[in-house]
C-alpha positions in Angstrom: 218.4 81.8 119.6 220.6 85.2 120.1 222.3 84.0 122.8 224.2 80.4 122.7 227.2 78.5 124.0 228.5 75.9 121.4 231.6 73.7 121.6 233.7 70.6 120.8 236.7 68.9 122.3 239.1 69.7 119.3 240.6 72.2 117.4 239.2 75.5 115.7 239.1 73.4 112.3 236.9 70.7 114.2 234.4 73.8 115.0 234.6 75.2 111.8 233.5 72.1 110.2 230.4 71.9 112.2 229.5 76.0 113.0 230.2 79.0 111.1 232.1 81.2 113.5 230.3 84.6 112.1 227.6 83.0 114.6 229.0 83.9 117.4 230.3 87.2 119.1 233.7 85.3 120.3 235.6 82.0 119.8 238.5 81.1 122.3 240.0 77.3 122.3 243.1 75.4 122.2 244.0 72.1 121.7 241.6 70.6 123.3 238.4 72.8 123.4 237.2 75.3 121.1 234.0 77.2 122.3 231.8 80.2 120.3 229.8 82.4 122.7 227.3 84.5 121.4 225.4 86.7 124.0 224.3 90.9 124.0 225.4 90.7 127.4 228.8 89.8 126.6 231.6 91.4 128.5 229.2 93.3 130.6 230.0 93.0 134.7 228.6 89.7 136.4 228.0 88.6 132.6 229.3 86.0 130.2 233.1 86.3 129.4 236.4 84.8 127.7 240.0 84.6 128.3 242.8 83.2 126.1 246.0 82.6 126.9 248.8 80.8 125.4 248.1 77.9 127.6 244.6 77.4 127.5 241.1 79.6 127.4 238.0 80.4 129.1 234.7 81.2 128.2 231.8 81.7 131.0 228.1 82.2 129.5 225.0 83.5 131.7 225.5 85.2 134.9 228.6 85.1 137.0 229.8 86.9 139.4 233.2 86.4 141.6 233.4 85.2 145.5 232.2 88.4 148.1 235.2 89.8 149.1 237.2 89.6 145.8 238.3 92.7 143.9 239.8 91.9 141.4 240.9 94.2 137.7 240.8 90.6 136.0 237.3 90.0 133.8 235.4 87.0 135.5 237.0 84.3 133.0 240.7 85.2 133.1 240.2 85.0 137.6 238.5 81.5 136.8 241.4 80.5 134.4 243.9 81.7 137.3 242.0 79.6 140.3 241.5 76.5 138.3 245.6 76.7 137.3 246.1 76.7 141.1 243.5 74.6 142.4 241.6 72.2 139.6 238.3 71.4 139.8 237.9 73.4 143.3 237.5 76.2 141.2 234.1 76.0 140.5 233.3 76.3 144.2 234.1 80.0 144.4 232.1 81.1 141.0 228.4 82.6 141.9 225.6 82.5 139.3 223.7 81.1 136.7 226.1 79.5 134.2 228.0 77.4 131.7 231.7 77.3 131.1 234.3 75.5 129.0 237.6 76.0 130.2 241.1 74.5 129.4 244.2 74.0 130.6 247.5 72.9 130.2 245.5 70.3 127.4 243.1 69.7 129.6 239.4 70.6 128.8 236.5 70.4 131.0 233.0 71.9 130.7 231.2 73.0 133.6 227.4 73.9 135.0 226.3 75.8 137.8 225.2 74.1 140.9 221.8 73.8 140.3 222.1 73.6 137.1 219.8 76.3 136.3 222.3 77.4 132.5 221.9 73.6 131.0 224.3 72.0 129.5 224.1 68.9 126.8 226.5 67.2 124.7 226.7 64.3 121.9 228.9 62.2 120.6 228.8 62.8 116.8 231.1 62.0 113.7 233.0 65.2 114.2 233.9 64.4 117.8 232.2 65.3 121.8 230.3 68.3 121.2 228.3 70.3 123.7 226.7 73.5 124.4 223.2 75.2 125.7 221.0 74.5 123.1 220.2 70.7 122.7 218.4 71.5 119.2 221.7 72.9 117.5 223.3 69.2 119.1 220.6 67.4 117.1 221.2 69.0 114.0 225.1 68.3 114.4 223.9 64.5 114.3 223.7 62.6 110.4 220.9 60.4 112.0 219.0 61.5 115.5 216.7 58.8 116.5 213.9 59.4 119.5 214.6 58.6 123.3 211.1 56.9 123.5 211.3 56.6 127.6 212.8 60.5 127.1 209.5 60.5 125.2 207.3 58.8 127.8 208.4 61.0 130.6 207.5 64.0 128.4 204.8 63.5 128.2 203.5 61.8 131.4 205.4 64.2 133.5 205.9 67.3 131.3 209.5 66.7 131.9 212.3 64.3 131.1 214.7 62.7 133.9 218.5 62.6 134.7 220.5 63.2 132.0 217.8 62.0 129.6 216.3 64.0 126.6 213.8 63.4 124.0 217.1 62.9 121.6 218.9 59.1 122.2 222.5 61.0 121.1 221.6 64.0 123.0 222.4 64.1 127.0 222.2 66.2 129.6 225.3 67.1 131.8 225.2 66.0 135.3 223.4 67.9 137.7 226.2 69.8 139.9 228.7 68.4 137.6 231.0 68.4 134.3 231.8 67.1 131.0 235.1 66.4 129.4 236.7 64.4 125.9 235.6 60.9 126.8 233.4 61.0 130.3 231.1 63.1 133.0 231.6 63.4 136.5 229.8 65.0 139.9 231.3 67.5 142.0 230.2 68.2 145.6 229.0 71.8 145.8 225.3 70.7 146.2 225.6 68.7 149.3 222.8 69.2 152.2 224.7 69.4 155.6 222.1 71.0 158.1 223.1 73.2 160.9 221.5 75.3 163.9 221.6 79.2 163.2 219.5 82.0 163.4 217.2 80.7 160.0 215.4 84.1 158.9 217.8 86.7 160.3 220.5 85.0 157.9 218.2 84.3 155.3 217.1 88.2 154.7 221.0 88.8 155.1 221.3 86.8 151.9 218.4 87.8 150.2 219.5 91.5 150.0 222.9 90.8 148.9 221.6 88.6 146.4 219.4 91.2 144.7 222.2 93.9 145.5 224.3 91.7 143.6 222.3 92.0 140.2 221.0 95.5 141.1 223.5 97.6 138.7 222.7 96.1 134.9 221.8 98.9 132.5 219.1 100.0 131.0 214.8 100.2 131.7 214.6 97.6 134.7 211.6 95.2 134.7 209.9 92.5 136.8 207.8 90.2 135.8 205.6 89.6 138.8 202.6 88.0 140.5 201.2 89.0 144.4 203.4 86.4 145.6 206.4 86.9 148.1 209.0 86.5 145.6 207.6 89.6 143.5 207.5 92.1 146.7 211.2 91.0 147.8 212.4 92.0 144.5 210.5 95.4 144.6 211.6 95.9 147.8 215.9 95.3 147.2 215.6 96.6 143.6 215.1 100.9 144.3 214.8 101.4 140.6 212.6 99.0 138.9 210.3 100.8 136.1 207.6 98.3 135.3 205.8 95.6 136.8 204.5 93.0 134.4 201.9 90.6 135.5 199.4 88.5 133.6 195.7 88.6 134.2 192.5 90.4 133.5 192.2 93.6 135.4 189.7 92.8 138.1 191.2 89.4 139.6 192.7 89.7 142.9 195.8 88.7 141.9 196.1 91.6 139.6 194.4 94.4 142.2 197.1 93.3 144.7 199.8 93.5 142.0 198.9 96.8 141.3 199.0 97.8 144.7 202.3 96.5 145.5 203.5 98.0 142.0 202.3 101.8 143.7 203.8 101.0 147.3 207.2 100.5 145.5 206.8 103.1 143.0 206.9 101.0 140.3 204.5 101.6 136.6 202.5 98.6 136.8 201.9 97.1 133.0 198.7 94.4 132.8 199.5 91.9 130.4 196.0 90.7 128.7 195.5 87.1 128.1 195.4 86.6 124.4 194.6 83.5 121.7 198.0 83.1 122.1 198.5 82.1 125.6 198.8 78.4 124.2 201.0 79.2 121.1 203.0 76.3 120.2 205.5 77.7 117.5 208.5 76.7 116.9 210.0 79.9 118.1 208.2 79.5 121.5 208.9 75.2 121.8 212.3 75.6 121.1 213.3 77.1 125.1 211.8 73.7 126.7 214.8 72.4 124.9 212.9 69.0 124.1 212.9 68.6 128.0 210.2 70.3 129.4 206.8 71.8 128.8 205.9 75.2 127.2 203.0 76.0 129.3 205.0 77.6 131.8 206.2 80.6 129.2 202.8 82.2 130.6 204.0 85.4 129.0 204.5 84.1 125.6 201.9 85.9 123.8 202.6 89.3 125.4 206.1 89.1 124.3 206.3 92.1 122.2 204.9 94.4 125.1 208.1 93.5 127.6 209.9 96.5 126.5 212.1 96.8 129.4 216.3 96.5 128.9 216.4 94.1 132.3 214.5 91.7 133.4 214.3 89.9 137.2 211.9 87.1 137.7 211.2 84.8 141.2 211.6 81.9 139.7 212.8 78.9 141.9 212.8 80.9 145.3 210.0 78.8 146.7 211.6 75.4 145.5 214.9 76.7 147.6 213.6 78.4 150.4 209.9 77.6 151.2 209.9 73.7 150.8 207.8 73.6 147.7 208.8 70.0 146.9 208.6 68.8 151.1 205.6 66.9 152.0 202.8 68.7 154.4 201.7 67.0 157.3 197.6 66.6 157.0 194.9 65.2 159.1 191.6 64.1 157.9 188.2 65.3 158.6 185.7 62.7 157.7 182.6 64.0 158.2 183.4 67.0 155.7 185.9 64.7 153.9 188.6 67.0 153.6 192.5 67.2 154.5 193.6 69.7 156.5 197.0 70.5 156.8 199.6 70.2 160.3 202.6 72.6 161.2 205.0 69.4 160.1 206.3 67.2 157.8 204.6 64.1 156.6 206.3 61.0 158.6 206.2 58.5 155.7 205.5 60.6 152.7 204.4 58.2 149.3 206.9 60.0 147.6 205.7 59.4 143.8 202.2 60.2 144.4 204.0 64.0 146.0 205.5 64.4 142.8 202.8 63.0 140.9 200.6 66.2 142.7 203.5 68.8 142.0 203.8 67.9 138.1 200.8 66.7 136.7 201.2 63.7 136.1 199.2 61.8 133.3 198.1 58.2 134.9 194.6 57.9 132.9 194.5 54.5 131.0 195.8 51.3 131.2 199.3 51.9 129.7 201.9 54.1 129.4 201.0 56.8 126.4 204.4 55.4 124.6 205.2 51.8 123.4 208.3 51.9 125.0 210.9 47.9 125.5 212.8 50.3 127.5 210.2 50.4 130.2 209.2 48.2 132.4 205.9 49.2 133.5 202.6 47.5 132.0 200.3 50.7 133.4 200.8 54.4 134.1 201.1 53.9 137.8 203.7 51.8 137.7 205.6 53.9 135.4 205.1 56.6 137.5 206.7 54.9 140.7 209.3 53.1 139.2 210.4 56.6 137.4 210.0 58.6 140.6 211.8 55.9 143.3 214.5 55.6 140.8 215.8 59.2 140.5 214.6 60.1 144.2 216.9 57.0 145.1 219.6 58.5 144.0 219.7 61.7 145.4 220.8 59.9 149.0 224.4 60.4 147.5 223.6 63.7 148.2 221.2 64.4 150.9 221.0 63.3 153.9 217.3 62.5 154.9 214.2 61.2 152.8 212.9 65.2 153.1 216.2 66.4 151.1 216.3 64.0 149.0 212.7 64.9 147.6 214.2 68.7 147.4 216.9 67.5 145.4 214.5 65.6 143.1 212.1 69.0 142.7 215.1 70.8 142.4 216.6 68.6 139.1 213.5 68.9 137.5 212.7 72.6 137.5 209.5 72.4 135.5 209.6 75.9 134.9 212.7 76.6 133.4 211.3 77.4 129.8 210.3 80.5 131.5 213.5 81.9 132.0 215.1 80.3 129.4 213.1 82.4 126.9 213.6 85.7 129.0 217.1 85.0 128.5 217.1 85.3 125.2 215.4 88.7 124.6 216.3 90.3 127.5 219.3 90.8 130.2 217.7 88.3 132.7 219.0 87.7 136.4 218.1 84.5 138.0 218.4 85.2 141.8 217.7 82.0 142.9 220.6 80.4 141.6 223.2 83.0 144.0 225.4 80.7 145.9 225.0 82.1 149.0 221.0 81.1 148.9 221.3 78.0 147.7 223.9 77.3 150.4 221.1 78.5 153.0 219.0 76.3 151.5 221.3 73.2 152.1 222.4 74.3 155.8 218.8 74.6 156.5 217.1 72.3 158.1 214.1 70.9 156.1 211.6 71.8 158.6 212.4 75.2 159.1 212.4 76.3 155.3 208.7 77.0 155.3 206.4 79.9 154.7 206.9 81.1 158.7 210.9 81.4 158.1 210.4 82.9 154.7 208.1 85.5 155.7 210.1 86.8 158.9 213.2 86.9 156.8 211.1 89.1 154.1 209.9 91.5 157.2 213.0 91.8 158.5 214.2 92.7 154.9 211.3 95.1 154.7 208.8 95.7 157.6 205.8 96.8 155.3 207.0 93.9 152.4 203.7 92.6 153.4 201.4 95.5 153.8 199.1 94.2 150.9 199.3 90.3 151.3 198.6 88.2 148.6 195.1 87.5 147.8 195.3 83.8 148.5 197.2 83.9 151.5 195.7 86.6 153.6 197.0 84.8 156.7 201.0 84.4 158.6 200.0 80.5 158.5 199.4 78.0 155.8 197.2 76.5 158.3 195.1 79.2 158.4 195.2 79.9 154.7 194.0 76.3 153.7 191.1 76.4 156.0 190.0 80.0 154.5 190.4 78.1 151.5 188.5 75.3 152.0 185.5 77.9 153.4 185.7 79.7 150.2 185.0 76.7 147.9 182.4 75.2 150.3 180.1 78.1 151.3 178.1 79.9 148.7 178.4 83.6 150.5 182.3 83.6 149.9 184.1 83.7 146.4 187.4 80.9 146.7 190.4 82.9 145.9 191.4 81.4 142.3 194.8 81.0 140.7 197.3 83.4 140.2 197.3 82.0 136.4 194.9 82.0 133.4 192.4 78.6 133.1 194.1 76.9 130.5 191.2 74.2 129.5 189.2 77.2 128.9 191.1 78.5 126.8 192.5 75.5 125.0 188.6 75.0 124.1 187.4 78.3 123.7 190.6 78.3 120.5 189.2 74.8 119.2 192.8 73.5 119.4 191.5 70.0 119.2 190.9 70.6 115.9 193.5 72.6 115.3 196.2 70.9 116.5 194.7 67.1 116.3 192.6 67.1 112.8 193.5 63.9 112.3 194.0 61.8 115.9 190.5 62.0 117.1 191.5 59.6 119.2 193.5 61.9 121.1 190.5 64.7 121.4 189.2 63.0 124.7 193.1 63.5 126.4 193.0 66.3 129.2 193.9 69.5 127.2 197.8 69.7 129.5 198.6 66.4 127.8 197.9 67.4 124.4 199.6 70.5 124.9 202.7 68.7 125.7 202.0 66.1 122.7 202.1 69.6 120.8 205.1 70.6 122.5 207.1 67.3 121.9 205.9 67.3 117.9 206.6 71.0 117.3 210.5 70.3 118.8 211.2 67.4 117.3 210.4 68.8 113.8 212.3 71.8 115.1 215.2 70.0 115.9 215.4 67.1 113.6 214.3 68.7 110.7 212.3 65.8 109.4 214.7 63.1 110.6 213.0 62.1 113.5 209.0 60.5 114.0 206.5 63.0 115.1 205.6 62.8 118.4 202.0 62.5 118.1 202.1 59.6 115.4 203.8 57.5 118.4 201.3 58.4 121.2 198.8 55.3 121.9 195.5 56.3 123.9 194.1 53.1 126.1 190.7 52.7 127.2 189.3 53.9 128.8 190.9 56.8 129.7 
């Protein structure tokens, strides 16, 4: 990857036995922690930076930016380096971004993600000591012998994405979510803690939203957004003045795109079509490798237009929803018999069946009669029970940090960010900004109560941000009310006059059988041929990362899948 954080608790001849530092743009380290950053963005304002001092070092990589209110001459890392002399781990409460530090002092080393842990960390204990960093296949190949997480495996490929600090890798970890890493142990910190309070919900909420995007307004360069017809797109155009092209995927006569276009002009924006191609699917090793062995590729829609992002800077929507319109909260419904259909209520579900929610929100595999992976670690005999014991467990334990049933299935939805390969390869070819991840949003979103961060609250914040932000509404929400919307919906699919609205996203069956990937991908499994095609993309995915990662050393993904049946 061009841009990478890598470290170990140790000295710079512990680093140097493991990575050459003519890899990296910087080293800084002590005693305790030696860290390499390499990342085009380095030393640029609200971007990665180091300090060393004769005490200690920082290094900060992604997207950081200091506390409102503080001006300070000091670079990012050296203020951090002050603040956590004087206060500790507190520190880390003031920092604003997207991000991933190492930092010691006075001997003591401690690493460090941001509160949502949108910049992953991961770590392994090897022979040459505790290392960590932000790419877990450069941790695997640190390891003599990498053997497979086959419940990391399970989850993979049932869910699309891996749990808790779980990867694919049984030496490989993830660092706590809202928390650190030091020599010998992990800890939590409390910066993501949901403490709802009454306040005026949208007027603060477009406060925040514009000095979010203000925030990241001033990187260099040709600015570009990747967008849909969605809310998230038009609040960028409308706090950004200077974008120069809007991206969005399609084919040029879906709504999606017409609307797009549209809000590209009223913005004054170029608006660039990206044209699905055979390689909407690609699987490649240069493509797997930003799921990090943890999540699906599916959602790097713009892989196989790559080449025609030519902007400098990059903004994205990516997690707005999750924080701000309840994407993970449970809808309310009431059912209609004699049409036999569910139609949605202005609340929340009393007594949500919380797997089967997230089963919906993450496609999850339950076809057969057991789990896809032959697994003593799990004790499940079918795919529904693996499903609810997985799900109950880690929504269980986000009670330490929520305080109701409906934040603690945020939290969940917020750990798993499904969609995180999408930025992650961004990232790495561009100078990304992940607005979602500013502190003051995501502190909006845990002040808020759950039942006021819905579409209503989001939408009067974004007119109140921009009173003609929804001038051209998007094409499957023509209405203020998801009420409203689902019922246009529902007409659309059931009355042969109207045309349903579609998805904002290419049909990926279609295309996975139009490109014969069965047989290009499976020549030899028949037996996995009769899988639904998102399964055996992420069979695909899983293979194509472990070879990538383990360079031979670990089994193939695909020779360890069993099919049941029926399916």
């Amino acid at each position: 990857m061009r841009r990478e954080l890598f470290g170990v608790f140790g000295g710079r001849e512990r680093f140097e036995r493991i990575r050459s530092p003519a890899e990296f743009d910087r080293i800084v380290g002590g005693e305790t922690i030696t860290v390499g950053v390499r990342d085009f963005a380095l030393g640029l304002p609200g971007r990665s930076s180091t300090y060393d001092a004769p005490n200690g070092c920082c290094a900060i990589w992604g997207e950081a930016f200091l506390p409102r209110g503080v001006e300070t001459p000091l670079s990012t890392a050296e203020w951090l380096f002050e603040r956590y002399a004087e206060e500790g781990i507190d520190a880390f409460e003031k920092l604003n971004g997207s991000y991933l530090v190492a930092l010691e002092y006075d001997g003591d080393g401690v690493v460090v993600t941001d509160p949502i842990h949108s910049s992953e960390g991961f770590y392994a204990d090897t022979d040459h000591g505790r290392c960590f960093g932000s790419d877990a296949s450069r941790l695997t190949r640190v390891l003599d012998s990498p053997t497979l997480d086959c419940r990391g495996l399970c989850e993979f490929l049932h869910f699309g994405l891996t749990f808790g600090p779980t990867t694919t890798i049984a030496e490989v970890r993830r660092l706590p979510y809202d928390g650190y890493l030091t020599a010998d142990s992990t800890g939590e910190l409390s910066r993501f803690v949901y403490r709802p309070r009454e306040f005026e919900y949208a007027k603060e909420l477009a406060v925040r939203l514009e000095r979010a995007v203000r925030r990241r307004s001033t990187y260099p360069g040709r600015k570009g957004l990747l967008m849909s017809a969605g809310f998230d797109s038009r609040l960028l155009l409308a706090g950004l003045s200077d974008v120069d092209v809007c991206y969005t995927l399609g084919t040029p006569s879906t709504p999606e795109v017409e609307i797009a276009r549209k809000l590209a002009a009223q913005y004054g924006a170029h608006h660039h079509l990206l044209h699905v191609n055979d390689d909407y699917l690609l699987a490649a090793p240069d493509i797997v490798r930003y799921t990090q062995g943890v999540r699906e590729s599916v959602h790097i829609h713009h892989r196989g237009n790559a080449n025609e992002i030519t902007t400098d800077t990059i903004y994205h929507g990516l997690l707005l929803d999750t924080l701000l319109r309840g994407h993970y909260l449970p809808r309310d419904t009431i059912h209609l018999g004699p049409i036999s259909r569910d139609f949605p209520l202005p609340r929340l579900r009393p007594e949500p069946d919380v797997p089967s929610e997230f089963a919906d929100r993450l496609g999850y595999f339950d076809g057969g009669d057991r789990p896809l992976v032959d697994c003593r670690e799990i004790d499940a005999d079918t795919p529904q029970e693996f499903l609810r014991e997985t799900v109950e467990r880690h929504y269980q334990r986000g009670f330490d940090r929520a305080d109701s049933q409906y934040n603690a299935m945020a939290l969940l939805g917020l750990k798993c960010k499904s969609a995180l390969p999408f930025r992650n390869h961004l990232a790495d070819h561009h100078l990304e900004s992940f607005v979602a991840a500013d502190a003051e949003l995501i502190d909006w979103h845990l002040s808020t109560p759950p039942e006021h961060r819905n579409d209503r609250t989001y939408q009067q914040a974004l007119r109140l941000v921009d009173g003609e932000i929804l001038r051209h509404r998007p094409p499957d929400r023509p209405h203020r009310t998801y009420q409203l919307n689902q019922i246009e919906k529902y007409l659309r699919k059931t009355l042969p006059v109207l045309q349903p609205f579609g998805t904002p996203w290419p049909d990926r069956d279609r295309i996975y059988d139009e490109n014969d990937l069965d047989h290009r991908l499976f020549p030899d499994r028949s037996d996995l041929h009769a899988l639904p095609p998102r399964v055996k993309l992420r069979i695909t995915d899983a293979r194509t990362w472990l070879e990538h990662a383990g360079r031979g050393t670990v089994p193939s993904a695909d020779d360890l899948v069993q099919v049941s049946s029926p399916l």
